[in-house]
Legacy VTK file of the C-alpha trace (Angstrom):
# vtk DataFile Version 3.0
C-alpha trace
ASCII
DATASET POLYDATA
POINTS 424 float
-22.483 32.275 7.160
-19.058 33.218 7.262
-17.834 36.109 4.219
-14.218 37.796 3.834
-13.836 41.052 2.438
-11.732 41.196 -1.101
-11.438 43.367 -4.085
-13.683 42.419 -6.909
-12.097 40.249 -9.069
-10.160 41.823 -11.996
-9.912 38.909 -14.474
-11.066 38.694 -17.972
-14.643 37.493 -18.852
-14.109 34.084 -20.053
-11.961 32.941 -16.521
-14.462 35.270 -14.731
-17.035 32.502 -14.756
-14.739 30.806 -12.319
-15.255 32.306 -8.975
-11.723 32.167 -7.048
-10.438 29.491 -9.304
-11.534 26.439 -6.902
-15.234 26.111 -7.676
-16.540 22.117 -7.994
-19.507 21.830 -9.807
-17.808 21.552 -13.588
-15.184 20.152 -10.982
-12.888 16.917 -12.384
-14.582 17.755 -15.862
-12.537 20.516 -16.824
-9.457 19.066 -18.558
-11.643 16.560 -20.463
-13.886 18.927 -21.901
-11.454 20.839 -22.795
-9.900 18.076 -24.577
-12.924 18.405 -26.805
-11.923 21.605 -27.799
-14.312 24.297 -29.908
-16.504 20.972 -30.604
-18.166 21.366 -27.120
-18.739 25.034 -26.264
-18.802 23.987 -22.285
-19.153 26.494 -19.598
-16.180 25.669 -17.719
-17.089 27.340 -14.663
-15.603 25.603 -11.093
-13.054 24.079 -12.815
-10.274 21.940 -11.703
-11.295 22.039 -7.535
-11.018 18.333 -7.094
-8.026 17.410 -9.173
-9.693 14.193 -9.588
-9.276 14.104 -13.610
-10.899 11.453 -16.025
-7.505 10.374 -17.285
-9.115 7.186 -19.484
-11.606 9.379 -21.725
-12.238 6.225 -23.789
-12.998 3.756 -21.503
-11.953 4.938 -18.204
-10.541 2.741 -15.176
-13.716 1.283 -14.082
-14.959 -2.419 -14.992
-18.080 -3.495 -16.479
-20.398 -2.317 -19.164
-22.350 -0.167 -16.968
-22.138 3.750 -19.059
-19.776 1.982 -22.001
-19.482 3.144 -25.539
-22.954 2.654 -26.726
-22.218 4.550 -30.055
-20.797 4.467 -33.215
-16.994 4.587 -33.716
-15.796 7.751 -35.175
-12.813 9.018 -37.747
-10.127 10.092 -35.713
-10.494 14.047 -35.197
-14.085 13.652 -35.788
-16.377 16.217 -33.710
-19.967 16.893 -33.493
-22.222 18.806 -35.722
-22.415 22.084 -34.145
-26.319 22.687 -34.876
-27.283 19.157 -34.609
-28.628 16.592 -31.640
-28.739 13.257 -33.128
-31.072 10.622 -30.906
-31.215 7.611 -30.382
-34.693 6.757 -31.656
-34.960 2.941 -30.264
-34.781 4.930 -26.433
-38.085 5.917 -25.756
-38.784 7.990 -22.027
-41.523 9.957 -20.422
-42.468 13.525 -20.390
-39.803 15.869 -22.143
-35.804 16.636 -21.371
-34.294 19.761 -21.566
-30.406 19.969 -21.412
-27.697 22.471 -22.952
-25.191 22.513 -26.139
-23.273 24.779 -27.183
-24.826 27.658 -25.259
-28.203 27.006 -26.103
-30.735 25.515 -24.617
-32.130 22.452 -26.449
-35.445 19.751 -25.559
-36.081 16.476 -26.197
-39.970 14.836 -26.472
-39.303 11.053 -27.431
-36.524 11.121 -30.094
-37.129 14.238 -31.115
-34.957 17.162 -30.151
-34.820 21.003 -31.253
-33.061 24.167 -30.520
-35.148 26.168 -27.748
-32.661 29.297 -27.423
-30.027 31.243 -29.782
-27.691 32.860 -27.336
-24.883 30.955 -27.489
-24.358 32.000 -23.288
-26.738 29.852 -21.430
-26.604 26.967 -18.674
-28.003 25.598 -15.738
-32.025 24.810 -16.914
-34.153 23.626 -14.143
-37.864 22.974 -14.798
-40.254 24.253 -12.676
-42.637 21.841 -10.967
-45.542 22.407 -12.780
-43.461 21.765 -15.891
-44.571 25.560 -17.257
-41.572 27.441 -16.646
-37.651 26.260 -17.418
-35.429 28.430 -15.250
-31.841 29.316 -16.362
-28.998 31.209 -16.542
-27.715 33.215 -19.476
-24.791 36.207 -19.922
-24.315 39.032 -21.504
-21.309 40.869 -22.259
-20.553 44.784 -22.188
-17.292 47.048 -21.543
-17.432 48.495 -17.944
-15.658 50.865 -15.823
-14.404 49.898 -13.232
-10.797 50.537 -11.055
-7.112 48.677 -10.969
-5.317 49.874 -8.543
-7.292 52.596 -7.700
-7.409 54.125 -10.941
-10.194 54.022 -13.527
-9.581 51.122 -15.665
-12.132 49.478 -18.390
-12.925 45.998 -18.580
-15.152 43.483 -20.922
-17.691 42.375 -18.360
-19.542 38.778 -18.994
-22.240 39.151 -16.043
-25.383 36.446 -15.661
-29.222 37.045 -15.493
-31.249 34.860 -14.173
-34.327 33.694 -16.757
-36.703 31.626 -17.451
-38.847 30.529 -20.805
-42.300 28.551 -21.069
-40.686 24.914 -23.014
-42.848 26.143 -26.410
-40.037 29.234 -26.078
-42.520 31.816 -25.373
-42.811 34.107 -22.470
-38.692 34.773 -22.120
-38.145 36.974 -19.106
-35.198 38.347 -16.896
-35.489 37.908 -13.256
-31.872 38.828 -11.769
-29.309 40.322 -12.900
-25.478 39.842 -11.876
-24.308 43.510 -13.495
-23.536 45.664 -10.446
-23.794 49.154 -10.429
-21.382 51.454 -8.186
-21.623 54.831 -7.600
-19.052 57.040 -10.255
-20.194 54.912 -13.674
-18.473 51.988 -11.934
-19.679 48.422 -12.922
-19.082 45.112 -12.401
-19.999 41.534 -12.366
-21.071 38.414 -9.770
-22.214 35.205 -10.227
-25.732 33.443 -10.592
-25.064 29.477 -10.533
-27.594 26.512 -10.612
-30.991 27.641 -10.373
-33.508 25.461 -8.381
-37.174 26.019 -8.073
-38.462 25.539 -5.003
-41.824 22.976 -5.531
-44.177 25.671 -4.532
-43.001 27.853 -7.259
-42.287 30.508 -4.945
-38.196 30.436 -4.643
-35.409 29.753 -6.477
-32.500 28.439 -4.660
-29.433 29.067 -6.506
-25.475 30.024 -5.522
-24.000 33.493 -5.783
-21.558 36.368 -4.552
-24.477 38.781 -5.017
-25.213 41.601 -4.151
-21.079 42.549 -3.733
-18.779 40.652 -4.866
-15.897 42.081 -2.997
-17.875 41.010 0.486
-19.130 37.528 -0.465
-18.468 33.974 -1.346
-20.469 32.007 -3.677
-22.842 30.757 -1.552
-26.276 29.080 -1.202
-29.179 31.912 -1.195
-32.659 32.104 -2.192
-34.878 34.343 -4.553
-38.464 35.161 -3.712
-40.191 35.479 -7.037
-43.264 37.423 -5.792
-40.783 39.730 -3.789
-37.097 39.515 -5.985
-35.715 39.712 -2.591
-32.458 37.385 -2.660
-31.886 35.919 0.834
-28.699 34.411 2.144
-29.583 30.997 3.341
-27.794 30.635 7.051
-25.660 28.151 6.714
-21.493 27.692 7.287
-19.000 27.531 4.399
-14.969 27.170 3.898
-14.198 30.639 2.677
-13.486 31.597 -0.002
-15.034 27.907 -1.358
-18.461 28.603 -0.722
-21.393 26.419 -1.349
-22.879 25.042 -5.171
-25.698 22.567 -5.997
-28.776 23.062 -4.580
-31.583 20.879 -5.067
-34.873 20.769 -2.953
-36.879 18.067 -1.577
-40.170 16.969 -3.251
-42.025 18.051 -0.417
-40.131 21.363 -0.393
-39.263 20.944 3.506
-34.880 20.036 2.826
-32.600 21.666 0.934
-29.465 20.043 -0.486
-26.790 21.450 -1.313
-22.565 21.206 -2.062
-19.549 22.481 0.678
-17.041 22.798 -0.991
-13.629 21.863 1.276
-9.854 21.272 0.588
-8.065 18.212 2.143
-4.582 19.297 1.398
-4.551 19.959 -2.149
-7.563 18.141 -3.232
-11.733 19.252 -3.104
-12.993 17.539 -0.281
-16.574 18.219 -1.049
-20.044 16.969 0.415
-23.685 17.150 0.525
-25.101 18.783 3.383
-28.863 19.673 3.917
-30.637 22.679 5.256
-34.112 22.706 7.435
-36.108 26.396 6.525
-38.624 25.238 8.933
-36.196 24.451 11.822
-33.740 26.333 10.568
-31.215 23.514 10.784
-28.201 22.334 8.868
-25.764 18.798 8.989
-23.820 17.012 6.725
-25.684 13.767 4.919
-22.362 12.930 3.361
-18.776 12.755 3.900
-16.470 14.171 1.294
-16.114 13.119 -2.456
-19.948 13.648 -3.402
-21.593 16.405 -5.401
-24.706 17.283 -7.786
-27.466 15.636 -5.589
-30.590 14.935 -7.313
-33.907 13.833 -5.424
-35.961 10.747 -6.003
-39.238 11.260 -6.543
-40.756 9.791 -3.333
-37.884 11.583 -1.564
-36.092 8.081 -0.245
-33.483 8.722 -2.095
-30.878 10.341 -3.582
-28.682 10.611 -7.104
-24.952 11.801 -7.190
-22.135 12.390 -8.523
-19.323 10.164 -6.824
-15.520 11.726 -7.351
-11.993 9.840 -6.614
-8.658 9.986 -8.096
-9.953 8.132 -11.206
-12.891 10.289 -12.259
-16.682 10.694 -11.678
-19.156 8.362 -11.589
-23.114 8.363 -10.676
-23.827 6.544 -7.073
-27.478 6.394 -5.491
-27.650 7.394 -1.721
-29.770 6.679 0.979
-31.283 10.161 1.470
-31.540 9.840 5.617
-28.265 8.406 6.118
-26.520 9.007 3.109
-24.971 5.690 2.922
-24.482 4.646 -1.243
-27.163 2.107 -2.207
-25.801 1.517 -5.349
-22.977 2.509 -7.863
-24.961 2.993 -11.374
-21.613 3.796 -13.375
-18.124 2.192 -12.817
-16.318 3.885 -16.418
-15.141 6.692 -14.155
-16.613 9.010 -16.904
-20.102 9.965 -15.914
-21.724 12.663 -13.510
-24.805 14.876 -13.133
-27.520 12.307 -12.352
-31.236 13.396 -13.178
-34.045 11.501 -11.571
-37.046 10.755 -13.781
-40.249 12.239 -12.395
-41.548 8.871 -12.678
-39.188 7.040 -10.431
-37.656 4.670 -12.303
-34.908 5.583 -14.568
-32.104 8.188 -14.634
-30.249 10.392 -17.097
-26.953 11.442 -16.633
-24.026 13.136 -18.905
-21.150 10.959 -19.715
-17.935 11.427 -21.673
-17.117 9.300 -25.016
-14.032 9.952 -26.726
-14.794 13.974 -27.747
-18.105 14.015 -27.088
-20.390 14.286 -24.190
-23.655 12.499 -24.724
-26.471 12.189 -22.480
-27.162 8.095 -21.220
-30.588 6.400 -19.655
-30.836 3.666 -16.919
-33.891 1.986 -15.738
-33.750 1.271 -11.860
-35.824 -1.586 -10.296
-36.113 -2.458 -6.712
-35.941 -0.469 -3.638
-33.279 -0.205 -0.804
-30.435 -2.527 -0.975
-31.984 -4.602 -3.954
-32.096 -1.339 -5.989
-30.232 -2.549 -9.267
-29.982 -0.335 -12.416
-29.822 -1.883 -16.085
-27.295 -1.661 -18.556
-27.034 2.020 -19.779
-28.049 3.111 -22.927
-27.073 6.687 -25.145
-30.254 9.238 -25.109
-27.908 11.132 -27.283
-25.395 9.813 -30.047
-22.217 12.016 -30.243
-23.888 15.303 -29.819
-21.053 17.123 -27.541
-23.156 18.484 -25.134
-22.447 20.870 -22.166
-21.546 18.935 -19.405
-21.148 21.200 -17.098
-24.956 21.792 -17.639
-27.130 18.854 -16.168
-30.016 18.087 -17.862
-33.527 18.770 -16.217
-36.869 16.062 -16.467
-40.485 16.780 -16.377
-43.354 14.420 -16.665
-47.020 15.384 -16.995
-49.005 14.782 -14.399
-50.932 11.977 -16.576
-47.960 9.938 -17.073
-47.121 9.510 -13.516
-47.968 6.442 -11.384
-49.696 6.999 -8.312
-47.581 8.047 -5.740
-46.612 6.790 -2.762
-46.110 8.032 0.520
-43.272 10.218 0.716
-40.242 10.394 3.302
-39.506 13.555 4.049
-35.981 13.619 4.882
-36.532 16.959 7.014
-39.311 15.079 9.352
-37.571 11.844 9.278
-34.949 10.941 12.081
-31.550 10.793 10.512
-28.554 8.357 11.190
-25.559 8.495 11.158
-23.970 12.017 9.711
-26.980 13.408 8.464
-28.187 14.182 12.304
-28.124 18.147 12.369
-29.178 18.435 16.149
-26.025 20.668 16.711
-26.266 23.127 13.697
-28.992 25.418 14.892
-29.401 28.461 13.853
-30.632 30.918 16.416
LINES 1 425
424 0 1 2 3 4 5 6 7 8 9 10 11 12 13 14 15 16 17 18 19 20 21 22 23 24 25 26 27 28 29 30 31 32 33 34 35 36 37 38 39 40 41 42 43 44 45 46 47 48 49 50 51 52 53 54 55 56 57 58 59 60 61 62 63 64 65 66 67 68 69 70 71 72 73 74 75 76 77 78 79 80 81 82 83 84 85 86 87 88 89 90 91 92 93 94 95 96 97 98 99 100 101 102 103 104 105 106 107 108 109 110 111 112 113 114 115 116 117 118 119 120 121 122 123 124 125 126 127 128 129 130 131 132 133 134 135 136 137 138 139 140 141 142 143 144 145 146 147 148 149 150 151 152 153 154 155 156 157 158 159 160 161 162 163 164 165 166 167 168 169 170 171 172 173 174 175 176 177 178 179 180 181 182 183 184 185 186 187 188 189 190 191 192 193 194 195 196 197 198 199 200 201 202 203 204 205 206 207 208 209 210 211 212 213 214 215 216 217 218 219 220 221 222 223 224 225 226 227 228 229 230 231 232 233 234 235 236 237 238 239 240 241 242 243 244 245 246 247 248 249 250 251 252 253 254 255 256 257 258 259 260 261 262 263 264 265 266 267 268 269 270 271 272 273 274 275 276 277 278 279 280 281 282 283 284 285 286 287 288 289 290 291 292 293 294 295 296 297 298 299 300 301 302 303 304 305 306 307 308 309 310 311 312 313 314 315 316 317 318 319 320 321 322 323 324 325 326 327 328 329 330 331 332 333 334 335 336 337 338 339 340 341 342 343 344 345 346 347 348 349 350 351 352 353 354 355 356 357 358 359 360 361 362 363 364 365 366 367 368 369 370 371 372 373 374 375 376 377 378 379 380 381 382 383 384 385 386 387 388 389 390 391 392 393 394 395 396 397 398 399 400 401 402 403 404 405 406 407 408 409 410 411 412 413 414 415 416 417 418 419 420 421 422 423
């Protein structure tokens, strides 16, 4: 892992959440949520990497019905209740979603949703595996001292901890914080991005600049929670671009995650994976994909598919990384979560002002995988879509499973083959 030495950065809180101003993961989303104004209080970060902007909010370039309207019109200037998640009560699912509005964090059992936090600062939830613990990351603001030009200067810091909270709201607890402490009273702030438990319950995979800003990237790392030892995962990156959405394998043996790279002037991103065991990395996909979400049986794998028209949610082989099947075509929809049962997704997708979340049931496997007409979880709630929404299922409610592929045992194809990428 490559890292260049810089000053820490000296911007204001709010654009501090961007690291280096070419982050991807609330890529192509930026401008549109922004179009939604104080409606959706959307944590920006990564903004505007691609350049690949939803320019159609309303119906977007794509044909066919696949992630349309679904709702209600609206008065013009119309925007959501601020307090409020209004469900679609003839969409039933399994198990319980958790996903984020406004800075809180909010879960859904059947059609009924509630507030779960109050701080008005957090993103990224991430359920645990055991369904007991929903990781996430909130911020907190203070004035520090720090330097400008190498004279003491103060600044309003907005620095992230790392949590997690049991889904009755109990048991809140700090695990890492992002407020650095030099020596003299100085202070400052890095990042904590995208939280992923690891399905043993031991790690959390997540992307930050920690534990000095002015000598890293944002890149991939891991968290030992019986140790709090964070570990920079070995693995290359485009500095200063760095690396963002990690997601782990069922069986715990690949990690997935985001390099970010420019072609030119536009985000060239893709999903690469990384082999702890072998300690092995390659490239599953070429560039345009992000926010990789596993299947349950680990065959497969849900994405977020950018071009110059917008975003929309794809379904990838998860050896070779060739697209099975395009779920959306409205150019308006992104951050695909796999249901723990196998047979739908939830993703976020953009409506006018509002970002709502929508359900599709898959059928099939392979190349006769086809996905149903979508329909809203969510009716004009403005969510935070730069948050993706995280799915647990009871153990009870699950079918039996299957045999698993593991995608680090199996032999890859194609550009997922990592033979060259050891790391010594």
């Amino acid at each position: 892992m490559t890292a260049q030495r810089r000053h820490p950065r000296t911007d204001d809180s709010a654009a501090a959440r961007d690291p280096y101003g070419v982050g991807l993961r609330r890529p192509i989303l930026a401008p549109a949520l922004a179009a939604i104004g104080l409606a959706v209080a959307a944590f920006v970060t990564f903004g505007l990497f691609t350049g690949q902007i939803p320019f159609l909010p309303t119906g977007g370039h794509g044909s066919g019905n696949r992630g349309g309207s679904g709702v209600a019109a609206r008065p013009p200037g119309a925007t959501p209740l601020p307090n409020v998640v209004e469900t679609n009560k003839s969409v039933q699912f399994p198990g319980t979603l958790v996903y984020v509005k406004a800075g809180n964090l909010w879960i859904q059992t059947g059609s009924d949703a509630k507030q779960l936090t109050k701080t008005g600062a957090d993103a990224d939830p991430a359920f645990s595996a055991d369904g007991q613990w929903i990781y996430y990351v909130t911020h907190k603001s203070k004035r520090g001292l720090y330097q400008n030009e190498g004279r003491p200067a103060y600044y309003d810091l907005d620095y992230p901890i790392l949590m997690r909270i049991h889904p009755d709201g109990s048991g809140a607890e700090a695990l890492l914080s992002g407020l650095i402490k030099y020596g003299g009273g100085r202070e400052w702030q890095a990042f904590i991005l995208q939280p992923a438990p690891a399905p043993d319950g031991k790690t959390i995979a997540l992307v930050s600049d920690l534990p000095d800003p002015s000598s890293s990237d944002v890149v991939l790392q891991t968290f030992d929670l019986t140790t709090e030892k964070l570990t920079p995962v070995p693995v290359p990156e485009n500095p200063p671009l760095g690396h963002q959405d990690p997601a782990y394998s069922p069986d715990g043996k690949t990690l997935l995650y985001i390099q970010n790279a420019r072609d030119g002037s536009r985000g060239a991103p893709s999903i690469w994976r990384w082999l702890p065991a072998k300690k092995r990395f390659g490239a599953v996909t070429g560039p345009g994909y992000v926010s990789p979400n596993w299947s349950p049986d680990g065959r497969y794998v849900a994405a977020t598919l950018t071009d110059s028209f917008g975003t929309n949610v794809v379904i990838l082989d998860a050896r070779t990384g060739a697209e099975i099947l395009r779920v959306t075509t409205d150019d308006n929809s992104w951050a695909p979560t796999w249901s723990p049962r196998g047979d739908q997704l939830v993703y976020m997708h953009l409506d006018g002002l509002a970002v709502d979340l929508r359900i599709v049931d898959l059928t099939g496997k392979g190349a006769s995988m086809k996905a149903s007409e979508s329909q809203p979880l969510t009716d004009f709630a403005g969510l935070d879509g730069a948050s993706r929404a995280t799915w647990f299922v009871p153990a009870d409610q699950l079918p039996t499973p299957a045999p698993s592929v593991s995608a680090a045992s199996a032999s890859p194809a194609g550009t997922v083959e990592p033979s060259a990428s050891a790391v010594p």
